[in-house]
PDB file of N, CA, C and O in Angstrom:
ATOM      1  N   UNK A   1       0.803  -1.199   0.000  1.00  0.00           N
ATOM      2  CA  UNK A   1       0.000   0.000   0.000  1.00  0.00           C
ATOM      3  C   UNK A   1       0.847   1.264   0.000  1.00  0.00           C
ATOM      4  O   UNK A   1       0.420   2.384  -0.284  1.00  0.00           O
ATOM      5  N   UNK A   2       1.972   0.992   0.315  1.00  0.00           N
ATOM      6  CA  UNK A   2       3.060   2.593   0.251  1.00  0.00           C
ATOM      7  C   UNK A   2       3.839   1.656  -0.417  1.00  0.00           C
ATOM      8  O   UNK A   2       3.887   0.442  -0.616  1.00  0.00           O
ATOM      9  N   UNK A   3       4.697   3.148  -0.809  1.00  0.00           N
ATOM     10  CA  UNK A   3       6.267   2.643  -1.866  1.00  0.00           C
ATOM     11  C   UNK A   3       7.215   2.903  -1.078  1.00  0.00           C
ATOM     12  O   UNK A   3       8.274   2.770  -1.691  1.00  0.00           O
ATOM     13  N   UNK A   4       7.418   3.290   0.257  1.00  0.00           N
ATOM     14  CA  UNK A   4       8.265   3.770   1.074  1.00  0.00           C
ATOM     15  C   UNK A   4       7.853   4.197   2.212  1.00  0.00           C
ATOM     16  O   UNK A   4       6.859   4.920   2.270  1.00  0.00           O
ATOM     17  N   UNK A   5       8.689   3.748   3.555  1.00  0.00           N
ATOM     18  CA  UNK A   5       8.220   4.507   5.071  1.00  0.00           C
ATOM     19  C   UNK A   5       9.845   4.298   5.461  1.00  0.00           C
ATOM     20  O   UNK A   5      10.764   3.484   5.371  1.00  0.00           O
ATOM     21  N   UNK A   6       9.660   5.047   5.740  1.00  0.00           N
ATOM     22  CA  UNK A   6      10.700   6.030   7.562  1.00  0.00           C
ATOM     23  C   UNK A   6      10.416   5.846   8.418  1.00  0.00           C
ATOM     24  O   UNK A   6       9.262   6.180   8.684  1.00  0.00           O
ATOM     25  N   UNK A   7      11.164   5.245   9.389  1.00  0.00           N
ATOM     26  CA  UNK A   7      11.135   5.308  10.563  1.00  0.00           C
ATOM     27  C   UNK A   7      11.769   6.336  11.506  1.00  0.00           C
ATOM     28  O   UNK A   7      12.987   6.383  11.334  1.00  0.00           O
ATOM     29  N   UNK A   8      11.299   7.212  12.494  1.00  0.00           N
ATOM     30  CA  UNK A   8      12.626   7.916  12.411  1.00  0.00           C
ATOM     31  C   UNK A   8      11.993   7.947  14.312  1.00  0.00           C
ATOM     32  O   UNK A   8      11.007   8.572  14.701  1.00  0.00           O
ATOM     33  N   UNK A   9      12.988   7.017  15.245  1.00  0.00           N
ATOM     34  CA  UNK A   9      13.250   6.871  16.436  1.00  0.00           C
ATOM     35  C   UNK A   9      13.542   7.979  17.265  1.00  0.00           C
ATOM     36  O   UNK A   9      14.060   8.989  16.788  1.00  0.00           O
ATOM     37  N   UNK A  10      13.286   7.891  18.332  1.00  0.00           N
ATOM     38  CA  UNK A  10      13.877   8.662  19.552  1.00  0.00           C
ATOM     39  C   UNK A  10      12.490  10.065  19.513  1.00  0.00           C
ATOM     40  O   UNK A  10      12.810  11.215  19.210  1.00  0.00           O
ATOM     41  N   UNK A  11      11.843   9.903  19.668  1.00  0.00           N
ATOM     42  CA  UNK A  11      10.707  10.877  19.275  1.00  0.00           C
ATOM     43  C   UNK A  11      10.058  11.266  20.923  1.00  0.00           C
ATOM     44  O   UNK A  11       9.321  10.321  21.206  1.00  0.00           O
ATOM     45  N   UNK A  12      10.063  12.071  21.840  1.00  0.00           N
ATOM     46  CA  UNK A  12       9.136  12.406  23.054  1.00  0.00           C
ATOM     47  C   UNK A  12       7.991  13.193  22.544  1.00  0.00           C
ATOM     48  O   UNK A  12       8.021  14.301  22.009  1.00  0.00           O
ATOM     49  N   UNK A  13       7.158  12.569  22.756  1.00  0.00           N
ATOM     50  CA  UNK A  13       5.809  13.021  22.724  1.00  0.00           C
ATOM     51  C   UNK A  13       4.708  13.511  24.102  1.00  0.00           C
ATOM     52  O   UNK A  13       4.227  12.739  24.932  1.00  0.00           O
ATOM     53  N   UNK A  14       4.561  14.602  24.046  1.00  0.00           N
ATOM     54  CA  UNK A  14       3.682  15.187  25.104  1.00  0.00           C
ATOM     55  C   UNK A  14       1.998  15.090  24.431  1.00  0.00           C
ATOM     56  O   UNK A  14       1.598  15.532  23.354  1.00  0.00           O
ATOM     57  N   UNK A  15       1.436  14.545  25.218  1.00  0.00           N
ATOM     58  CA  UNK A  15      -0.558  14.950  24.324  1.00  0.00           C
ATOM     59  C   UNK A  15      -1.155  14.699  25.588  1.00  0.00           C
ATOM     60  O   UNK A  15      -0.756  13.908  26.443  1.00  0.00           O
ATOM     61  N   UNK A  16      -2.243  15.514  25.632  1.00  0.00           N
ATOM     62  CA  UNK A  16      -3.293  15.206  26.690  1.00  0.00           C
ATOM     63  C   UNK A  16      -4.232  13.812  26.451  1.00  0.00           C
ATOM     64  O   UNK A  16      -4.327  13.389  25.299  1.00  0.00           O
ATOM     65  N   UNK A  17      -4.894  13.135  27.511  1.00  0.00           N
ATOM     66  CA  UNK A  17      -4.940  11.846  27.238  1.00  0.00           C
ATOM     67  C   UNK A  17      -5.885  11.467  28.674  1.00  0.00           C
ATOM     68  O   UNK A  17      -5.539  11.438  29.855  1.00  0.00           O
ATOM     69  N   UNK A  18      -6.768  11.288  28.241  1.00  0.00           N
ATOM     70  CA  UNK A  18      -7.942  10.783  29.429  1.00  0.00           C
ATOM     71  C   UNK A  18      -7.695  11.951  31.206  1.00  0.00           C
ATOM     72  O   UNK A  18      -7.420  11.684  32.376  1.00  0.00           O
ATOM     73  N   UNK A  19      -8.067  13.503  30.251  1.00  0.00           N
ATOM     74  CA  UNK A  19      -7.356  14.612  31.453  1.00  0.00           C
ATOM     75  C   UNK A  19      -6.476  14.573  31.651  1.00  0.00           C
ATOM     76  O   UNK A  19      -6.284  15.408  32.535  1.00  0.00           O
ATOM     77  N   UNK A  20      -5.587  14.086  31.406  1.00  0.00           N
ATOM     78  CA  UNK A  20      -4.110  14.429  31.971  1.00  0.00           C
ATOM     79  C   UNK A  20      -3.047  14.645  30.597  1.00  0.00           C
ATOM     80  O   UNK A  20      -3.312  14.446  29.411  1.00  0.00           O
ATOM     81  N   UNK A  21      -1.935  15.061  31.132  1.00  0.00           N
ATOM     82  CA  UNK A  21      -1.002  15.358  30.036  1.00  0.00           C
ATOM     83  C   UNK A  21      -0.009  13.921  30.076  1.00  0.00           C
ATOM     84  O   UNK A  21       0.458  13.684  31.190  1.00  0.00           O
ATOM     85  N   UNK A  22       0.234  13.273  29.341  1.00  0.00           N
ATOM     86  CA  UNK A  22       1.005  11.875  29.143  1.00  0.00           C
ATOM     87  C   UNK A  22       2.107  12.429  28.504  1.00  0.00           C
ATOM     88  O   UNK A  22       2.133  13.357  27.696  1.00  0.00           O
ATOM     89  N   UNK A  23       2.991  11.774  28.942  1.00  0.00           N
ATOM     90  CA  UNK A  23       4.752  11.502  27.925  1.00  0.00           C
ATOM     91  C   UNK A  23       4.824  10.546  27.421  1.00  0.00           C
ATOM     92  O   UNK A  23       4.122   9.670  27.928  1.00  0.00           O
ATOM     93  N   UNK A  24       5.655  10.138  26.194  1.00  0.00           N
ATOM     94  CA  UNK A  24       5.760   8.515  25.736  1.00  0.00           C
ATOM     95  C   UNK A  24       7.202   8.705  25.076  1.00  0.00           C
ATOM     96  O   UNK A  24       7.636   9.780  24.663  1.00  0.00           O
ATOM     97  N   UNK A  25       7.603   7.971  25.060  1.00  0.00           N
ATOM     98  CA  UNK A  25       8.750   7.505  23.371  1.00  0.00           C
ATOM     99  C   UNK A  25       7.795   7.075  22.820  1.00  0.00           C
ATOM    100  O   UNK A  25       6.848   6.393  23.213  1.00  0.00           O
ATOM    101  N   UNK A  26       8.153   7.639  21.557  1.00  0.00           N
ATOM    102  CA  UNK A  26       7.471   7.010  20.197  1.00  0.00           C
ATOM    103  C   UNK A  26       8.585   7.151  19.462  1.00  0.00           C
ATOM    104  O   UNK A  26       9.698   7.607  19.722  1.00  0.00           O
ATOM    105  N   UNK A  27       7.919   6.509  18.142  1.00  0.00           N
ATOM    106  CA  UNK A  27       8.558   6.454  16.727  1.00  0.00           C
ATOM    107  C   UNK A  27       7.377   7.074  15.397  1.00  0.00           C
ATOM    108  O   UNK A  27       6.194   6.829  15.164  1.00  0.00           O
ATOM    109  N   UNK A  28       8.054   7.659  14.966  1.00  0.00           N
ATOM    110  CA  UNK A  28       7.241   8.690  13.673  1.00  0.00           C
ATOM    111  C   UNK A  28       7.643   7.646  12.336  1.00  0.00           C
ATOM    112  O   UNK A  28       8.692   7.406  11.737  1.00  0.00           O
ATOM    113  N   UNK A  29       6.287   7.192  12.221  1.00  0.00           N
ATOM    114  CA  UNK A  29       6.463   6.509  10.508  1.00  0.00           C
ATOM    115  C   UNK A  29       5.569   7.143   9.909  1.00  0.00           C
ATOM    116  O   UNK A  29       4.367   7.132  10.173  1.00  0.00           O
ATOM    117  N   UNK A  30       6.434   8.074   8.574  1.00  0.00           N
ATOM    118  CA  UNK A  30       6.166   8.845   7.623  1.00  0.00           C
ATOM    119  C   UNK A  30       6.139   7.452   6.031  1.00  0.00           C
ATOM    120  O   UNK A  30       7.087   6.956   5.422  1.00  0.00           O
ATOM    121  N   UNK A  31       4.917   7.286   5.895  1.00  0.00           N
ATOM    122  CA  UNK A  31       4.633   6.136   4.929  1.00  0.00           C
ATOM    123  C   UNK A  31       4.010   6.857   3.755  1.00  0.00           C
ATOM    124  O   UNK A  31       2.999   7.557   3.818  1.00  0.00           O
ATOM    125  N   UNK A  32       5.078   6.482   2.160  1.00  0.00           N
ATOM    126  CA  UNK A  32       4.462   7.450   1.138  1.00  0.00           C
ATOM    127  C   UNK A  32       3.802   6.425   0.084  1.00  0.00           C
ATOM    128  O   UNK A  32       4.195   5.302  -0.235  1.00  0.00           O
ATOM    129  N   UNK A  33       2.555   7.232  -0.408  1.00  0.00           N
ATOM    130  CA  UNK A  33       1.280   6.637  -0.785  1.00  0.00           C
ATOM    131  C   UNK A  33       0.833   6.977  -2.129  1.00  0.00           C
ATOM    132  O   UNK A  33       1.498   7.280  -3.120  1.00  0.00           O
ATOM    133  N   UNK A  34      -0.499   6.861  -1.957  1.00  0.00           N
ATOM    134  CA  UNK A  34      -1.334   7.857  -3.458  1.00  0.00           C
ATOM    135  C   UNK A  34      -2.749   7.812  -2.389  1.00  0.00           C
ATOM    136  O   UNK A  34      -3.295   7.115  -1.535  1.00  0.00           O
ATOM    137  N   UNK A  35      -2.877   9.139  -3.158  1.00  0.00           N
ATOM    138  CA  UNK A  35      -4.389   8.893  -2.545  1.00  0.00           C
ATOM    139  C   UNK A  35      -5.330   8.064  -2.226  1.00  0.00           C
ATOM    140  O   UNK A  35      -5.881   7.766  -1.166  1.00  0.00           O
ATOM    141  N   UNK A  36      -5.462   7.626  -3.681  1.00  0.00           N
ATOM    142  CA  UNK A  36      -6.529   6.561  -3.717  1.00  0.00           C
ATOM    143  C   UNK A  36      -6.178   5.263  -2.754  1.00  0.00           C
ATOM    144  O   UNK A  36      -7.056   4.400  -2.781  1.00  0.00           O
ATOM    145  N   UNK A  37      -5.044   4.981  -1.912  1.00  0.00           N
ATOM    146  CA  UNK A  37      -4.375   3.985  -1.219  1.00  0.00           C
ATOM    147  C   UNK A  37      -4.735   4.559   0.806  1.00  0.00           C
ATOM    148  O   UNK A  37      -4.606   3.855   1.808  1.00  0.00           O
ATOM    149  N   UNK A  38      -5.220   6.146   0.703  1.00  0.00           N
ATOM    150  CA  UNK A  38      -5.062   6.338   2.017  1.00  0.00           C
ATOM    151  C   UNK A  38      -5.609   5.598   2.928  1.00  0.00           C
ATOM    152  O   UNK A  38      -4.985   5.062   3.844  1.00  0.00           O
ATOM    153  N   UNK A  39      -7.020   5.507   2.704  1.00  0.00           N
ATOM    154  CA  UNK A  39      -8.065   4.963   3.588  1.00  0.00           C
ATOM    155  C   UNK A  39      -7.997   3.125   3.711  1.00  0.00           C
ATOM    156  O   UNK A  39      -8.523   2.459   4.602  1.00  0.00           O
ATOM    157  N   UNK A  40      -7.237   2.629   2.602  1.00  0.00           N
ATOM    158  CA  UNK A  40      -7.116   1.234   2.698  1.00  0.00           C
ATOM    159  C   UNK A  40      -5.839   1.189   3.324  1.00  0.00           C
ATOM    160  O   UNK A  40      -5.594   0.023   3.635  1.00  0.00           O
ATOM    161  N   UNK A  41      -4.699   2.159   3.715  1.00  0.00           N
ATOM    162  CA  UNK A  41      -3.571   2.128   4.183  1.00  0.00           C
ATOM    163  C   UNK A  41      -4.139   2.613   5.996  1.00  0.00           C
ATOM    164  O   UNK A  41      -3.941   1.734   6.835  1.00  0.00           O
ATOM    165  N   UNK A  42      -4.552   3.450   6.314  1.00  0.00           N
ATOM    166  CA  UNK A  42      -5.477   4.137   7.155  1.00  0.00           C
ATOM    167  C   UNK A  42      -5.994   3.020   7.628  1.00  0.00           C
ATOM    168  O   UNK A  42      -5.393   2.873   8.692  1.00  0.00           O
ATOM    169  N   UNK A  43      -6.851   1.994   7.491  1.00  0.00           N
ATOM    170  CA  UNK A  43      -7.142   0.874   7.943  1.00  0.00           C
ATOM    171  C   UNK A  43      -6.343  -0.306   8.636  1.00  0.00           C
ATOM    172  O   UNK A  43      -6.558  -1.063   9.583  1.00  0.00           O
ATOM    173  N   UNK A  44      -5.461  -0.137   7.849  1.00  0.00           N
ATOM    174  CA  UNK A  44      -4.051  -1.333   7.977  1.00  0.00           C
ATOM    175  C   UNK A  44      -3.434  -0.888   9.371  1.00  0.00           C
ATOM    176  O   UNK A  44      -3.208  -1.580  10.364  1.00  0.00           O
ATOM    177  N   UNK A  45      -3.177   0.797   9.106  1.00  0.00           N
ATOM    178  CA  UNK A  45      -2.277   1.097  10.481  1.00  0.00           C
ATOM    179  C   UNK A  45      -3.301   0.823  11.684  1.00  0.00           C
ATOM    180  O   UNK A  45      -2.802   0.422  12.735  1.00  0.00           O
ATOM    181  N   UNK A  46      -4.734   1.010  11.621  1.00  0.00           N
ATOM    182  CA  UNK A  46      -5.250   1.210  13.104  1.00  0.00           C
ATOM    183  C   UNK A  46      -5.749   0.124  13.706  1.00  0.00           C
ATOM    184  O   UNK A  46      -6.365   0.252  14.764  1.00  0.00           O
ATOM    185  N   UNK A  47      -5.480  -1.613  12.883  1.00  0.00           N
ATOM    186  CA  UNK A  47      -6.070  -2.473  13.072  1.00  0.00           C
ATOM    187  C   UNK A  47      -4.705  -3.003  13.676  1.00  0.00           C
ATOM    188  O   UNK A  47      -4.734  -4.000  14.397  1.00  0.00           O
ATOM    189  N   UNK A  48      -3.448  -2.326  13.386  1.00  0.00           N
ATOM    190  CA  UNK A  48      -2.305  -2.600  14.029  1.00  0.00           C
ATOM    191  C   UNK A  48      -1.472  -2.224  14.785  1.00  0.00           C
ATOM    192  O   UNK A  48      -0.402  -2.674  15.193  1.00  0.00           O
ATOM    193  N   UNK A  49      -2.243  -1.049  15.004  1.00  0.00           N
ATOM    194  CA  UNK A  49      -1.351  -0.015  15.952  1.00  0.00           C
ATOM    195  C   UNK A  49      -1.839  -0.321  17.305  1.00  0.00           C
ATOM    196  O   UNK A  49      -2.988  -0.757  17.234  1.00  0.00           O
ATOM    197  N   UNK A  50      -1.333  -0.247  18.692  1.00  0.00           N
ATOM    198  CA  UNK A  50      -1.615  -0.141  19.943  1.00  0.00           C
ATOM    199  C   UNK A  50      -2.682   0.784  20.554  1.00  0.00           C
ATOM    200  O   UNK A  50      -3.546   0.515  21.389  1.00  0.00           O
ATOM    201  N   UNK A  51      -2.428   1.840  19.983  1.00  0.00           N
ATOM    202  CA  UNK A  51      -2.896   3.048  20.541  1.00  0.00           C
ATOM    203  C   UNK A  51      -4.716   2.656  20.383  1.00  0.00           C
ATOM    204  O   UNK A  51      -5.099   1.583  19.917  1.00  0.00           O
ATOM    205  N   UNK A  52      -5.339   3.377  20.702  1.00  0.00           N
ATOM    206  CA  UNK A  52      -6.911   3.578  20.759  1.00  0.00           C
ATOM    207  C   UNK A  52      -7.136   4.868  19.828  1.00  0.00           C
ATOM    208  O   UNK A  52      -8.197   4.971  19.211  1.00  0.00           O
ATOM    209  N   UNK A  53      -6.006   5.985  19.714  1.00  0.00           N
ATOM    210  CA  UNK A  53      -6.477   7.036  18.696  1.00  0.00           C
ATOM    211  C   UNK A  53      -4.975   7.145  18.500  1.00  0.00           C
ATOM    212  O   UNK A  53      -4.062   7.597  19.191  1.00  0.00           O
ATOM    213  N   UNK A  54      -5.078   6.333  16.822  1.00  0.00           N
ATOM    214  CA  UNK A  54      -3.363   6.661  16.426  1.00  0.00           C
ATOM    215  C   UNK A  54      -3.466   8.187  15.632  1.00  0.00           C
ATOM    216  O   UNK A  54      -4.352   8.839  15.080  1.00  0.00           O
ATOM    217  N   UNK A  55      -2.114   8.328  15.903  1.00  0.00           N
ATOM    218  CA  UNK A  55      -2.060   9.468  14.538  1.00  0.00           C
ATOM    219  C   UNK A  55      -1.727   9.350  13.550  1.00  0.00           C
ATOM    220  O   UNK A  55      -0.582   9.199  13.125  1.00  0.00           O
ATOM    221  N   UNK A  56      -3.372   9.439  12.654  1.00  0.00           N
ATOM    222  CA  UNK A  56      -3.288   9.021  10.940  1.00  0.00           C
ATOM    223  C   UNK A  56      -3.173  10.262  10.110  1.00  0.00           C
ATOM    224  O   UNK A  56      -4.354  10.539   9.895  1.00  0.00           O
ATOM    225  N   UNK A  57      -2.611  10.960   9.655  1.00  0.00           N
ATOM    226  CA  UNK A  57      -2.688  12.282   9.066  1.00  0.00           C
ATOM    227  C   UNK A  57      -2.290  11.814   7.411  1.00  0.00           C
ATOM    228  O   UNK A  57      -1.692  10.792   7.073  1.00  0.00           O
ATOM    229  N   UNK A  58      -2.904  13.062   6.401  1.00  0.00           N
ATOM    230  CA  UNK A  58      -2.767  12.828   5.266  1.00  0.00           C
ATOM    231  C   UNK A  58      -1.825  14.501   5.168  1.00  0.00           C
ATOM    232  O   UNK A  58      -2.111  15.504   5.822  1.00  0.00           O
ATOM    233  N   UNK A  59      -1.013  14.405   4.447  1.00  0.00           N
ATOM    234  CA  UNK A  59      -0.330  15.572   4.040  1.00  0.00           C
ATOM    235  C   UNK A  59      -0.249  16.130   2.776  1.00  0.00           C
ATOM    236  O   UNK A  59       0.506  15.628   1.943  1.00  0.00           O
ATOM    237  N   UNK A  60      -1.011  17.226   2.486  1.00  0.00           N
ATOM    238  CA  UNK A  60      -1.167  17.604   0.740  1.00  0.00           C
ATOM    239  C   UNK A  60       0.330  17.855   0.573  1.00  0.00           C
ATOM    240  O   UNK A  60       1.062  18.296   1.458  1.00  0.00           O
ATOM    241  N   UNK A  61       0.794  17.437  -0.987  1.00  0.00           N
ATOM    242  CA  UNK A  61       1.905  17.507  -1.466  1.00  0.00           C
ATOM    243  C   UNK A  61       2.073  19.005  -2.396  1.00  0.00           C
ATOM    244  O   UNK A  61       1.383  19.178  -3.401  1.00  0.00           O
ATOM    245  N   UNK A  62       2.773  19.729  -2.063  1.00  0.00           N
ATOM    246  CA  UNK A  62       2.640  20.439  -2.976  1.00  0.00           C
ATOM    247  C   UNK A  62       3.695  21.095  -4.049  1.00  0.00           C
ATOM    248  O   UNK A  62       3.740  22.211  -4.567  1.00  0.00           O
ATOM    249  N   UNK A  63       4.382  20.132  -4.142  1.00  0.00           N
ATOM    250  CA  UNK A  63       5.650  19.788  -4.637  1.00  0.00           C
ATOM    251  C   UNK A  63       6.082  18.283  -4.793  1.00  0.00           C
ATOM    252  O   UNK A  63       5.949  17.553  -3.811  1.00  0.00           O
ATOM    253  N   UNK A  64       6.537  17.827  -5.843  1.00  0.00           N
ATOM    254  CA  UNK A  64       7.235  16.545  -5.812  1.00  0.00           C
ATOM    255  C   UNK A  64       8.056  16.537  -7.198  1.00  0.00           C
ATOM    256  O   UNK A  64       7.682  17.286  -8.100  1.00  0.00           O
ATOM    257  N   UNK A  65       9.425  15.506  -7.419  1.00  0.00           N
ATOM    258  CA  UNK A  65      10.388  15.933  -8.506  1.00  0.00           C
ATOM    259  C   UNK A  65      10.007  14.615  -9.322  1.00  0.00           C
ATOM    260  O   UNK A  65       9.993  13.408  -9.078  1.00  0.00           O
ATOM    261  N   UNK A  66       9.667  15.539 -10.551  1.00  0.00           N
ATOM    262  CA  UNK A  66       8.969  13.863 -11.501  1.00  0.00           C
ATOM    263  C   UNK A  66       9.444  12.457 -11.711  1.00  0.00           C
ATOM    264  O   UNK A  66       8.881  11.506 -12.253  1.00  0.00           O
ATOM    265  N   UNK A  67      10.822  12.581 -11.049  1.00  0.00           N
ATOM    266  CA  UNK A  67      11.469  10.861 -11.157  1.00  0.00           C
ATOM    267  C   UNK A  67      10.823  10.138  -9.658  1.00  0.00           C
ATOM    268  O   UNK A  67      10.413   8.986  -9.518  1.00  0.00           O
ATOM    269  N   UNK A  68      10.886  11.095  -8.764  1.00  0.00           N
ATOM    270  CA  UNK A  68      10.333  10.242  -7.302  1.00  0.00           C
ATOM    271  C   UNK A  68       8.961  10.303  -7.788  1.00  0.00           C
ATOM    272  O   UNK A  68       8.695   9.164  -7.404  1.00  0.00           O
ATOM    273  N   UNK A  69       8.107  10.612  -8.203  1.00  0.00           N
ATOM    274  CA  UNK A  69       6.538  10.981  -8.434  1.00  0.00           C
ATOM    275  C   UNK A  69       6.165   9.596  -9.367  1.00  0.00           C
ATOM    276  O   UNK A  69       5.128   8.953  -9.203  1.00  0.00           O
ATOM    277  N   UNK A  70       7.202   9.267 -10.367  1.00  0.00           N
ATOM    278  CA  UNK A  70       7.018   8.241 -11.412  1.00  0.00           C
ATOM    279  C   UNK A  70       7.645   6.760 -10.613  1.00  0.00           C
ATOM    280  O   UNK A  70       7.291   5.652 -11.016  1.00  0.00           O
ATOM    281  N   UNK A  71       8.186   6.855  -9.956  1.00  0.00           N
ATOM    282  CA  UNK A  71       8.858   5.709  -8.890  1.00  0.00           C
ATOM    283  C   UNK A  71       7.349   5.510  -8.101  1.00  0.00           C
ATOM    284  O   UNK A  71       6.684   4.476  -8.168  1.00  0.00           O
ATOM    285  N   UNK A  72       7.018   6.570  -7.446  1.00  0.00           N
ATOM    286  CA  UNK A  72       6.168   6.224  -6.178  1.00  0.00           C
ATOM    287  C   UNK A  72       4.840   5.457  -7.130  1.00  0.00           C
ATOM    288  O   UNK A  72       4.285   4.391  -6.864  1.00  0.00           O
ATOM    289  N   UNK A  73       4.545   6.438  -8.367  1.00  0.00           N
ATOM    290  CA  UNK A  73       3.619   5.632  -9.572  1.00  0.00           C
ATOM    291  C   UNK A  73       3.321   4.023  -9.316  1.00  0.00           C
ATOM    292  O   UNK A  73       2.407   3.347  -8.842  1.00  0.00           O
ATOM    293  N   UNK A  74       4.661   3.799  -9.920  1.00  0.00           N
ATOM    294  CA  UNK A  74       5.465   1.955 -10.422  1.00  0.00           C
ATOM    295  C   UNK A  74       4.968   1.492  -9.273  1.00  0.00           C
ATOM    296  O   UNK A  74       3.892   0.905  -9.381  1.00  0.00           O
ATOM    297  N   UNK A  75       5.628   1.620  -7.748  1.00  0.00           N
ATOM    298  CA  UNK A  75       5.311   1.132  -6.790  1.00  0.00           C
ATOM    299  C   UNK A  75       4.290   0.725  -5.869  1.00  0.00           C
ATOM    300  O   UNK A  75       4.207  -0.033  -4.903  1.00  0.00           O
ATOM    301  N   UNK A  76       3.266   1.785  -6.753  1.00  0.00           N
ATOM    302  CA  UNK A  76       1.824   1.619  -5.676  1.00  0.00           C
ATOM    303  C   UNK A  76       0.790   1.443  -7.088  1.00  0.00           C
ATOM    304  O   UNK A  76      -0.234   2.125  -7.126  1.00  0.00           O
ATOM    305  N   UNK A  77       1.106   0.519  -8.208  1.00  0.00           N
ATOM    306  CA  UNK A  77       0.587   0.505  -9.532  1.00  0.00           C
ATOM    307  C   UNK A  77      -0.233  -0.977  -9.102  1.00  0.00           C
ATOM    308  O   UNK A  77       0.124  -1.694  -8.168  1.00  0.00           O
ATOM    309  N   UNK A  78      -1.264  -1.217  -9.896  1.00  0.00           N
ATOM    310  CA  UNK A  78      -1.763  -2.692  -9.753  1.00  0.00           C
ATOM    311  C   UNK A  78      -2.146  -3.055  -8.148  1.00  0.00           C
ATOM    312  O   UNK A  78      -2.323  -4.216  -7.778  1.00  0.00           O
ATOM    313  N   UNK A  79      -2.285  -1.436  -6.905  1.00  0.00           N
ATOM    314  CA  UNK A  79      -2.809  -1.378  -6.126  1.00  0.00           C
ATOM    315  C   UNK A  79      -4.137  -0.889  -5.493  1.00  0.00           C
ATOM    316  O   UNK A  79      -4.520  -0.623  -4.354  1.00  0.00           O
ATOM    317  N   UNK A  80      -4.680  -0.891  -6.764  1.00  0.00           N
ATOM    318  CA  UNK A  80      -6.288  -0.529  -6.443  1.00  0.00           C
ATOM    319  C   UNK A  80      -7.279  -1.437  -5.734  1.00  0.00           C
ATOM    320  O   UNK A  80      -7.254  -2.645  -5.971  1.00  0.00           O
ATOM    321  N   UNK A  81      -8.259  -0.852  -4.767  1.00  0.00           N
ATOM    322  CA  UNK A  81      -9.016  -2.146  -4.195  1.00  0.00           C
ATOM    323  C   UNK A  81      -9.644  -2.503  -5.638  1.00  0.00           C
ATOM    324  O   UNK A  81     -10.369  -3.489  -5.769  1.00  0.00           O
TER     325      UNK A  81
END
């Protein structure tokens, strides 16, 4: 469902959380997609993630360089539901 994710470790996270303010380590996975892949990717993470409210965010692109754009293409091609 992505052509690529990052992991990128060592992350402190502060969020409020059943009234109170919580700390955690986390890890930030930045997973790259196509649209039409969010909500079936969006599914995948929350049926696997721990949390009770993960953070699923979509990020408009508003820029990309046409060889990574035609890669990410190839990679997420023949992935339609």
């Amino acid at each position: 469902m992505c052509a690529c994710a990052n992991i990128i470790k060592g992350l402190e996270s502060l969020f409020w959380w059943q009234g109170k303010i919580d700390k955690v380590s986390e890890c930030l996975l930045v997973m790259k997609t196509r649209k039409y892949l969010f909500n079936k990717l969006k599914k995948a993470v929350k049926s696997l993630h721990p949390y009770d409210v993960p953070e699923i965010i979509a990020l408009p692109l508003v820029g990309i360089n046409k060889e990574y754009a035609a890669w990410l293409k190839k990679e997420t091609r023949n992935k339609q539901p």
